[in-house]
N, C-alpha and C positions, 0 to 999 in steps of 0.2 A: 433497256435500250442497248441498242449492239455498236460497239465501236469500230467505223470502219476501217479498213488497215492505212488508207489517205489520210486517216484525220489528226495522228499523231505526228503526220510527215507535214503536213500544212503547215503548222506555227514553224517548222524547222527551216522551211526554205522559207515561211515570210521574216524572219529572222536574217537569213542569207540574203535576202534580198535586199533588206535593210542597211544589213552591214556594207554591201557593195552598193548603196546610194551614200553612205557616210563616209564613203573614201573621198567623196566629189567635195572641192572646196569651198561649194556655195552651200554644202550641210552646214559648216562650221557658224554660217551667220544663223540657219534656223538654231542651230544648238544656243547660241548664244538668246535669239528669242524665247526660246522656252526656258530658259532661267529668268530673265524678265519676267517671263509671265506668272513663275512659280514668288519672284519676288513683290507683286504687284498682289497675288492671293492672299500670301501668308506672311507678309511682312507685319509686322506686329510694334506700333509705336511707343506701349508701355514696355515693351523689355528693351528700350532705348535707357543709359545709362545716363542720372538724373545728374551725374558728377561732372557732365560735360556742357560745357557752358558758352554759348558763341558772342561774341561782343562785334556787330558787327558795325563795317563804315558804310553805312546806309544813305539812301538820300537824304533822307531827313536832316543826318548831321552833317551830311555837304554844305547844304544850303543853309543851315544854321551858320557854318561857321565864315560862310560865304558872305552873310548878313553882317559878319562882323570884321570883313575886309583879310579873311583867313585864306588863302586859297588853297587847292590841294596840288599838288602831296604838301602834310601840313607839315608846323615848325615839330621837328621828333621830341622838342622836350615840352609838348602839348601830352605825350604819354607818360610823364614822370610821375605827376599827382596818382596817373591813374594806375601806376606798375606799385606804389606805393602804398596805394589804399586797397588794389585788391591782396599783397601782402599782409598788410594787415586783416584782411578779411580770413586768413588761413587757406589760401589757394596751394594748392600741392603742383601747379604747374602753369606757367604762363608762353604761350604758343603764339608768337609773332605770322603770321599766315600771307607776311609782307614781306619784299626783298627791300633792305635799305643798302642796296650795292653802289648806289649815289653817293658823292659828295653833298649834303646838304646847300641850297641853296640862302640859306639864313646862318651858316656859318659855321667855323671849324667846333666856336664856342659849344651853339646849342648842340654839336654831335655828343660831347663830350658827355656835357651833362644828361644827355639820353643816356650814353654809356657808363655812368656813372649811376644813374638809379639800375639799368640793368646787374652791373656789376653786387650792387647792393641788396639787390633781391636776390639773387643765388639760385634764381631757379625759373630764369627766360630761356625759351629756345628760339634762337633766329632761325632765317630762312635761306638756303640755296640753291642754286640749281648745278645742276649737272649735264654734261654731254659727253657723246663718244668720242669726240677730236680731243688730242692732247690742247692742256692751256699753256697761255704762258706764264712766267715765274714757276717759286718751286713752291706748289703746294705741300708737302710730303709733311712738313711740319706741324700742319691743318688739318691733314688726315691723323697724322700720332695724338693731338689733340683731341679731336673728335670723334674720331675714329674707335669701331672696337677692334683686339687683335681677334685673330682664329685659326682655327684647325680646318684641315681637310680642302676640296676644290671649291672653289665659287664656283657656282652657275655661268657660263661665260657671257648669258645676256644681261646681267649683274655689273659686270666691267664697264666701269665708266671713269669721266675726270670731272674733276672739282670745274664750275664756270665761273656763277654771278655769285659773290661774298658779300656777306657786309662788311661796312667801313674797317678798318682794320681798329679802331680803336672799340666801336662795337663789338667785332670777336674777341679782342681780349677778355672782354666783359662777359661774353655769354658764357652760360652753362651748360647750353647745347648746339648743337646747328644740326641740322634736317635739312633732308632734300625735299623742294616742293616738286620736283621733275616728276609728275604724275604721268603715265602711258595707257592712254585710251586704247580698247579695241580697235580693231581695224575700219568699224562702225562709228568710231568717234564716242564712244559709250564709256562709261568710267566705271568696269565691273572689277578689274583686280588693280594691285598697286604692288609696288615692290616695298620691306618692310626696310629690306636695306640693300646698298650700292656699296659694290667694292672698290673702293680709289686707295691708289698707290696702299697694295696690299692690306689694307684696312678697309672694315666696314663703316660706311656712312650709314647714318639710320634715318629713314624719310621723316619728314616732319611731324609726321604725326606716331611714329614709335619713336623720338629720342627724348620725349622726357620719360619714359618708362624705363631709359635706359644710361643714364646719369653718370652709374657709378660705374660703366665702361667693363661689363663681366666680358668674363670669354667666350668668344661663339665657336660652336664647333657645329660644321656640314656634317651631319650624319643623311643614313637610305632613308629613314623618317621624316627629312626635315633641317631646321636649321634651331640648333638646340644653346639660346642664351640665356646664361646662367642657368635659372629656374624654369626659363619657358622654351617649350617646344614650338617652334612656330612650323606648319607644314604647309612650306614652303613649295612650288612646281619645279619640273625641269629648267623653270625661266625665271624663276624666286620671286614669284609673283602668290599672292593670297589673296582670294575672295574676298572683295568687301563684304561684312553681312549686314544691308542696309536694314536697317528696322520701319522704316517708314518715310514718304517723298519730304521734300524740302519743308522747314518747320517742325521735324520731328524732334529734337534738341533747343533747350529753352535759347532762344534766341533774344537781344539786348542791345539797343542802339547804343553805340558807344558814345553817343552823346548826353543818354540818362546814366552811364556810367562813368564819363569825366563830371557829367554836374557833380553827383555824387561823391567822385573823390574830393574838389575844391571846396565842396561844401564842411569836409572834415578838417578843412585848413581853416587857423586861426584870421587872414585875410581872404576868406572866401568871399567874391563880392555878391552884392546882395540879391542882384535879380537869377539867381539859380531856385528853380521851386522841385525840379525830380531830385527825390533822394530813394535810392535802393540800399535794401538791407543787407547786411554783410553777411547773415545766412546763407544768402543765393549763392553766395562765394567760397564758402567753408568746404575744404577739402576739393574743391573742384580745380576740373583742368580749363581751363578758361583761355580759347583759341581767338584771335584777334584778326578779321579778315575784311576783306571786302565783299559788300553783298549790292550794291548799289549797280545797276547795269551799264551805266557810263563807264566802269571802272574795268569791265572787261573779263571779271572773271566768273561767269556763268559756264559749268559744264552739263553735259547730258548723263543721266545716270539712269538705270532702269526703272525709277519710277518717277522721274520727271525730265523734263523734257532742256529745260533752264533751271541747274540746279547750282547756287553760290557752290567754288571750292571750298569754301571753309566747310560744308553740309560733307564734302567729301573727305574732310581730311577729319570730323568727327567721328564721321561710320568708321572709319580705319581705327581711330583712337578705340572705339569700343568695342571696335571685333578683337583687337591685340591685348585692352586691357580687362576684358572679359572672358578672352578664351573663346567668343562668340564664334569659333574657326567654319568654314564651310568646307570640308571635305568630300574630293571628288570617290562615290566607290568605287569599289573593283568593277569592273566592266562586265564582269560575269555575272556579281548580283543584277545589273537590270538586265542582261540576260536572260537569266532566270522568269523576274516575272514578267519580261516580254511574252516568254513561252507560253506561261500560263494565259497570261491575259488572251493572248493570239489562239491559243486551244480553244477557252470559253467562245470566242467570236466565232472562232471557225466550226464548233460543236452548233451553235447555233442556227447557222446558214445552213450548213447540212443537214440537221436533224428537224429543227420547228416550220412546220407546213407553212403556214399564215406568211405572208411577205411582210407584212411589217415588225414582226417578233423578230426576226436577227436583226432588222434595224435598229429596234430599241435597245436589244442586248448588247449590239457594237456600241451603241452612246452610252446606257448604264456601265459597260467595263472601259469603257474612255473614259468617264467620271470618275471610276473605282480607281483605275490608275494613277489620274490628277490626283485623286484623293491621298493614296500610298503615297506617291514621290513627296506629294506635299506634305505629309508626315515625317519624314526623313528629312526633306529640306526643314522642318521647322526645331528638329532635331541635329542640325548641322551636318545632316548627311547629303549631297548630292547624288541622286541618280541621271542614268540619262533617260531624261526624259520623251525625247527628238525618238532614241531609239523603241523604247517600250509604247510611247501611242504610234508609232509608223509603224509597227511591228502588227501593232492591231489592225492597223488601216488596209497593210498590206495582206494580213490574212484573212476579212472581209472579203476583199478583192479576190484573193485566190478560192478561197473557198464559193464565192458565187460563181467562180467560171465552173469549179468542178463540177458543182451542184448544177448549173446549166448544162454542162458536158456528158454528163454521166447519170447524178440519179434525178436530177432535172429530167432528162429523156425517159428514164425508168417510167418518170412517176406523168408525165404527158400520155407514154404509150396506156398507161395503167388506166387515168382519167379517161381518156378518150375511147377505151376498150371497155371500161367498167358505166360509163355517164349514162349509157341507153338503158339500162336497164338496173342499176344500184344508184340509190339516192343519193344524192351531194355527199350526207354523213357519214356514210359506208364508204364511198369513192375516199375522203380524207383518209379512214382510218386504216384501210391497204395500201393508201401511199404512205403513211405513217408508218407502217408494218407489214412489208412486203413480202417478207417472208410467210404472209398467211397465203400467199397465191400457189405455193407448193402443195402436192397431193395430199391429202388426210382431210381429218374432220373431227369434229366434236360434240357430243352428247348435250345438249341444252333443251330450254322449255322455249318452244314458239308459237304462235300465232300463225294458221295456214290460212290462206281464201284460193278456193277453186272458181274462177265463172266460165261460163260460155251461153253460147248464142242459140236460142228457143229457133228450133226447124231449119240447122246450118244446113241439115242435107236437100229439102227441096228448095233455100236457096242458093246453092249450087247447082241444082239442076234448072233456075230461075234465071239466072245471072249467067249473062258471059263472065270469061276468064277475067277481063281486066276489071269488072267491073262487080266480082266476086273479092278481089282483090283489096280494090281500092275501100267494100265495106270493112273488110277484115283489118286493112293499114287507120283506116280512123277509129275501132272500135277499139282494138289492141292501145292505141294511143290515146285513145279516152281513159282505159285502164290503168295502165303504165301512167298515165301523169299524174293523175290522184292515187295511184300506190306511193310514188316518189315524194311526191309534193307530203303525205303522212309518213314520212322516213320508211317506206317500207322498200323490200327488194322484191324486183319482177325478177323470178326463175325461169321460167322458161312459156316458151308460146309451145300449143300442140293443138292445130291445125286454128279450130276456133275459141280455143279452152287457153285460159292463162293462170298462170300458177302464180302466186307471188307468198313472201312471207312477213315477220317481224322479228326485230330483236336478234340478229341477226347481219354481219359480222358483232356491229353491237349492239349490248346489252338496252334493251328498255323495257323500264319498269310496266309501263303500261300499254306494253303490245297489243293484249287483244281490243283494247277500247279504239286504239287506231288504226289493227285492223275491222271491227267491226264501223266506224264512222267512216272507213271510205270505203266500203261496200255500200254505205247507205248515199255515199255521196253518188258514187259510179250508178246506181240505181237512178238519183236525180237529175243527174244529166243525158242518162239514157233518153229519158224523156224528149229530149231536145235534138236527141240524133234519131230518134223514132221518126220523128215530123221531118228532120231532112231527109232520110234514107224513103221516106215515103213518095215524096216529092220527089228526088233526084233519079228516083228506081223502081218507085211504085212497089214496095218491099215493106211491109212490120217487122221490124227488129224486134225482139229483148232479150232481158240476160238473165239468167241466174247464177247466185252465187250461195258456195260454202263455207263454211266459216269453222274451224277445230281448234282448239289449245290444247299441248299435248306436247310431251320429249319426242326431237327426233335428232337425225345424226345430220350436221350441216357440216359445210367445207367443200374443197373443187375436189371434183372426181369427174373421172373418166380417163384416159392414156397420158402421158410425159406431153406428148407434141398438142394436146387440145385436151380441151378438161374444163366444167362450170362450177360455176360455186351454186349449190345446191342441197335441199331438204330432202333427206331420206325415212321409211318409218311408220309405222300403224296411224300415227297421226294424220301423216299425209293422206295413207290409204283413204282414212276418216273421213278426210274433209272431200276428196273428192266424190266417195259414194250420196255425204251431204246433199253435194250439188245437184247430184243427179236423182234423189230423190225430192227434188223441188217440183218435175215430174210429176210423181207422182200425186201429192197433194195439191200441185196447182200453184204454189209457193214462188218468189221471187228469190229472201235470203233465209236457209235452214241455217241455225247457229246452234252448236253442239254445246249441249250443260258448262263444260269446263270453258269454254268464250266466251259464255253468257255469263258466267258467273264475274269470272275476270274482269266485263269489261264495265264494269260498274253504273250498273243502269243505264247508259249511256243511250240505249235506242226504247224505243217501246214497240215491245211487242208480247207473244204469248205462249205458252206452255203447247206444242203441235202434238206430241206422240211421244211415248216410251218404246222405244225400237231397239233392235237390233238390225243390226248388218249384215248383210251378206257375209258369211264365214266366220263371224263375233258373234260368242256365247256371251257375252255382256254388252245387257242392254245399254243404252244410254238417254238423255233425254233430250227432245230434238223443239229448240224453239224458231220461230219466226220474227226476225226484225223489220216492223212492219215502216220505223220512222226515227227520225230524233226524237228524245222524250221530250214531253212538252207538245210538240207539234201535231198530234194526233187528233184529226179527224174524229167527228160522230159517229158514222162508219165503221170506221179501225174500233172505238170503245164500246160497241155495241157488240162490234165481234169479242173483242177479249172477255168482256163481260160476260156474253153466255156461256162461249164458248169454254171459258174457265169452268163454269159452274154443269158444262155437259160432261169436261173429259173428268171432272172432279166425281159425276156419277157415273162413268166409264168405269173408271179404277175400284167403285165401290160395288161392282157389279149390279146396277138398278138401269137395266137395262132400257123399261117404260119412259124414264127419265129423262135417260139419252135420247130417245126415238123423240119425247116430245120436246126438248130443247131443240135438237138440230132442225127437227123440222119447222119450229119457228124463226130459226136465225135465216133457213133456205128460202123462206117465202119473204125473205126483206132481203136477202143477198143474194148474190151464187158464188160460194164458198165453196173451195175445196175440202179441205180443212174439216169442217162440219159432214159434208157428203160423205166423205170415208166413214166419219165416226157413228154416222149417221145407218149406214149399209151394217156395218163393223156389229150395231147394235140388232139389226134384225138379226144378224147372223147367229148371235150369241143367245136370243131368247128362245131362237130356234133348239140351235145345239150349244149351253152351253161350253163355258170350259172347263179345264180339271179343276181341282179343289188347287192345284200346285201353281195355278195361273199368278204371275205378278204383273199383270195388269201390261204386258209388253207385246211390243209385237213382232215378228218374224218377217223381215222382208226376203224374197225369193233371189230378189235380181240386184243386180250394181246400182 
């Protein structure tokens, strides 16, 4: 297959073009869809980290404690049992996902004693928030505190100040504080988060990285990223990182915080007695265990890419397990999906231009759409992002170009081609030069084909019978009787020469069984003659019929004739062959002579009989000349009385028993009028008379074409 010199330019400008619709900033929301999309395929809920644990305020335990004259926001040392018992359960971190920036309303006491089991467990993180407006008071002492130092620039969208605290006797107590100030896309979408916030030259760490971050290492901004302590986090120009969701809302074992206060009280020695859920301290062991709300009264449902109303606590786990896992999603180089834009875009565009059929580049544009989805999604599930927006719009768009050129240019090729080749080369040939147009250039090729000669029994007295239009109009329906059942049998008409039509097989292509289809529609064109006999009779008062010839044999095909006109056409003793065939149908009286190598070729396929061992006009080698009288099967009494004898007269022809012949033929003559037999029948007086050399092979010598 030839590559044209457009087809490696195609992917390159639908690439171009691509690029210049992703400048436009309504790309930025599809780009953000197609990560969605790739998170909604390949999100994967068992590589969700089993250490993360949510304990949510659900309705259930609203209205539980509602039942018991509790209202909400509840008393804070309602969490004491329960900061107590999952410490003892071996928790490696406890995640408030609550602002207690209130004065409690039950008292300075019960604050205390909240702050008091915090303080005790050594390892709560409360919750903050942050804004870009300066606050008032001096935080600075709350960032030294909680804050880590660092090296190098913060991100400037990083810059923020301390807002909503907890109580002040709460922060003494903690062990961390976290920003919950989460920053949706511009869509309202919860796809990155920041891991930390710089206040008063310290980093703040979000809620969901400060218990990983405790023991307050030093952060240093490097080109890589934002490198603390041990961990690399690769951070954007806006110190923002991909959540790497593993799966929608429910992905992380989730735990009504009210089967886990039963549970704690139930480990106190005055636990009272109508508590019946008890949870095992297993569930607890070494887990981060985030405490939020998930009840939708409460207000904190966000949208995430793969649900719609997802609790924050669902969002500040994915965060926990993409930082405590390494889970990172990194965006590539811009070049890699580059790269297999091109290709992808190649295949599409190779498609359009090259495969005939209209529906083939369709399916190949959806199989390398798929192929694509397939790649990126491999890489996303590998923590690599591609852009994805880029590499299928790249496809889409060289689809698109590639069917205008292929309309523009070898669209028109291949229209002029059809439309010049359809009269006369059958549908399958028409395909295969608009496939390979390069076959319409001068030369040719040496192959084995199938020739058929016919023309029309006494065209010259009627022509002198027929007016012109009316000479005409036979010749336009007879030619077109011919021509459709050559095409309609994959064959090619060559050429018309006055009443005579040439046609062949195999031919631009190859077919195995040329001569049986050309011999089955000679026999066909014979049966419908019949039928244009009776009209041409009627319409003109005219008997038509045809004879035809039939050769198999090498001849040299391809278009010949000058640069500015030229047909694709059979040249060749073959050819000679099959025309002198026709024309000795003549002679014997005959409808279709079929030459040995056809008859043999075409595998029984008609019935008929052994006519004459002949030679040709200018051929010193004879050949054997049969007559296809029918489809096998289909023969007539008639037809098998003639083969019958007929077999058994030329079979004493060849044996020289002259007596033989004379009284066969003349039995088959007085039940028929055969031509066939007449000759062999004359042939035979001739020979008892005089007869031949001792050198005689039984052939015969015809004089004329």
């Amino acid at each position: 297959m030839k590559v044209r010199p457009a087809l490696p330019l195609i992917p390159l400008l639908a690439i171009a073009v691509t690029a210049f619709i992703q400048l436009a900033p309504v790309s930025r929301v599809f780009e953000r869809k197609t990560v969605d999309l790739l998170f909604r395929a390949y999100a994967d809920p068992d590589k969700a980290d089993k250490r993360i644990v949510i304990l949510e305020v659900d309705q259930l335990s609203l209205d539980h404690y509602e039942r018991d004259n509790i209202s909400f926001p509840w008393p804070r040392s309602l969490y004491n049992p329960l900061i107590a018992y999952l410490n003892d359960s071996g928790v490696k971190a406890i995640i408030f996902d609550i602002l207690f920036n209130n004065m409690s309303p039950y008292g300075e006491a019960v604050d205390a004693r909240f702050a008091k089991a915090i303080s005790q467990a050594g390892n709560v993180t409360l919750a903050a928030t942050t804004r870009s407006q300066h606050s008032k008071g001096d935080r600075l002492k709350i960032s030294q505190k909680f804050g880590l130092a660092y090296k190098g620039t913060a991100p400037l969208p990083i810059r923020r100040h301390l807002d909503s605290l907890p109580q002040p006797v709460m922060l003494q107590a903690a062990a961390a504080l976290g920003s919950v100030s989460l920053g949706p896309d511009p869509d309202g979408v919860y796809r990155k988060v920041k891991p930390f916030t710089e206040v008063d030259g310290y980093l703040i760490p979000a809620l969901f990285s400060a218990p990983l971050f405790m023991s307050r290492p030093e952060a240093v901004f490097t080109p890589h990223g934002l490198r603390v302590g041990e961990h690399l986090i690769p951070i954007d120009g806006d110190g923002n990182i991909w959540i790497n969701y593993h799966g929608p809302r429910g992905t992380y074992l989730r735990i009504s915080i009210k089967k886990a206060m039963d549970s704690a009280l139930q480990t106190q020695e005055d636990a009272p007695p109508n508590i019946s859920a008890t949870l095992s301290k297993d569930l607890f062991k070494d887990a981060y265990v985030i405490i939020g709300y998930s009840a939708p009264g409460l207000f904190d449902l966000k949208p995430t890419p793969l649900h719609a109303n997802s609790p924050g606590i669902e969002i500040q786990a994915a965060a926990l397990d993409t930082l405590l896992n390494n889970n990172y999603l990194e965006p590539a180089p811009y070049w890699w999906s580059v790269i297999i834009a091109y290709l992808g875009a190649f295949l599409v565009a190779a498609a359009v231009i090259r495969l005939i059929n209209v529906i083939a580049p369709i399916a190949v544009f959806l199989a390398v759409a798929v192929a694509l989805f397939a790649i990126v999604g491999l890489a996303f599930s590998d923590g690599l992002l591609l852009n994805l927006l880029c590499i299928e719009t790249s496809a889409l768009v060289a689809f698109i170009g590639a069917s205008i050129f292929r309309y523009n240019t070898e669209g028109r090729q291949r229209r002029f081609i059809s439309e010049a080749f359809s009269h006369y080369v059958s549908p399958k040939v028409v395909a295969q030069i608009i496939a390979e147009p390069e076959r319409l250039t001068l030369g040719g090729e040496k192959k084995e084909l199938s020739i058929l000669f016919t023309d029309l029994v006494g065209f010259t007295s009627l022509s002198e019978t027929l007016s012109a239009n009316a000479l005409v109009n036979v010749l336009n329906q007879y030619t077109t009787l011919v021509s459709d059942v050559v095409m309609q049998r994959d064959g090619t008409v060559d050429k018309y020469i006055g009443d005579a039509v040439m046609a062949f097989w195999s031919a631009p292509i190859i077919q195995t069984e040329h001569a049986r289809s050309c011999v089955l529609a000679a026999l066909e064109c014979q049966q419908k003659m019949a039928s244009f006999r009776q009209a041409m009779l009627k319409q003109y008062g005219v008997n038509v019929a045809m004879r035809v010839g039939i050769n198999t044999g090498m001849c040299i095909v391809g278009n010949m004739g000058s640069r500015s006109r030229f047909d694709y056409t059979a040249i060749g003793d073959a050819v000679n062959q099959t025309s002198r065939l026709e024309a000795l149908n003549k002679t014997y009286g005959t409808s279709i002579l079929v030459s040995e190598a056809a008859w043999k070729a075409s595998g029984k396929v008609a019935f008929g009989r052994l006519i004459d061992y002949l030679k040709v006009k200018g051929k010193e080698i004879p050949i054997r000349a049969y007559e296809a009288m029918c489809l096998a099967g289909e023969q007539s009494d008639d037809m098998a009385f003639l083969k019958k004898h007929y077999d058994l007269a030329f079979e004493a022809y060849t044996n020289r028993q002259w007596d033989d012949v004379i009284k066969i033929t003349e039995f088959i003559l007085k039940q028929l009028n055969d031509g066939p037999s007449n000759i062999l029948f004359k042939r035979a007086q001739q020979f008892r008379k005089t007869p031949p050399s001792d050198a005689w092979d039984g052939s015969y010598t015809h004089s004329t074409k």
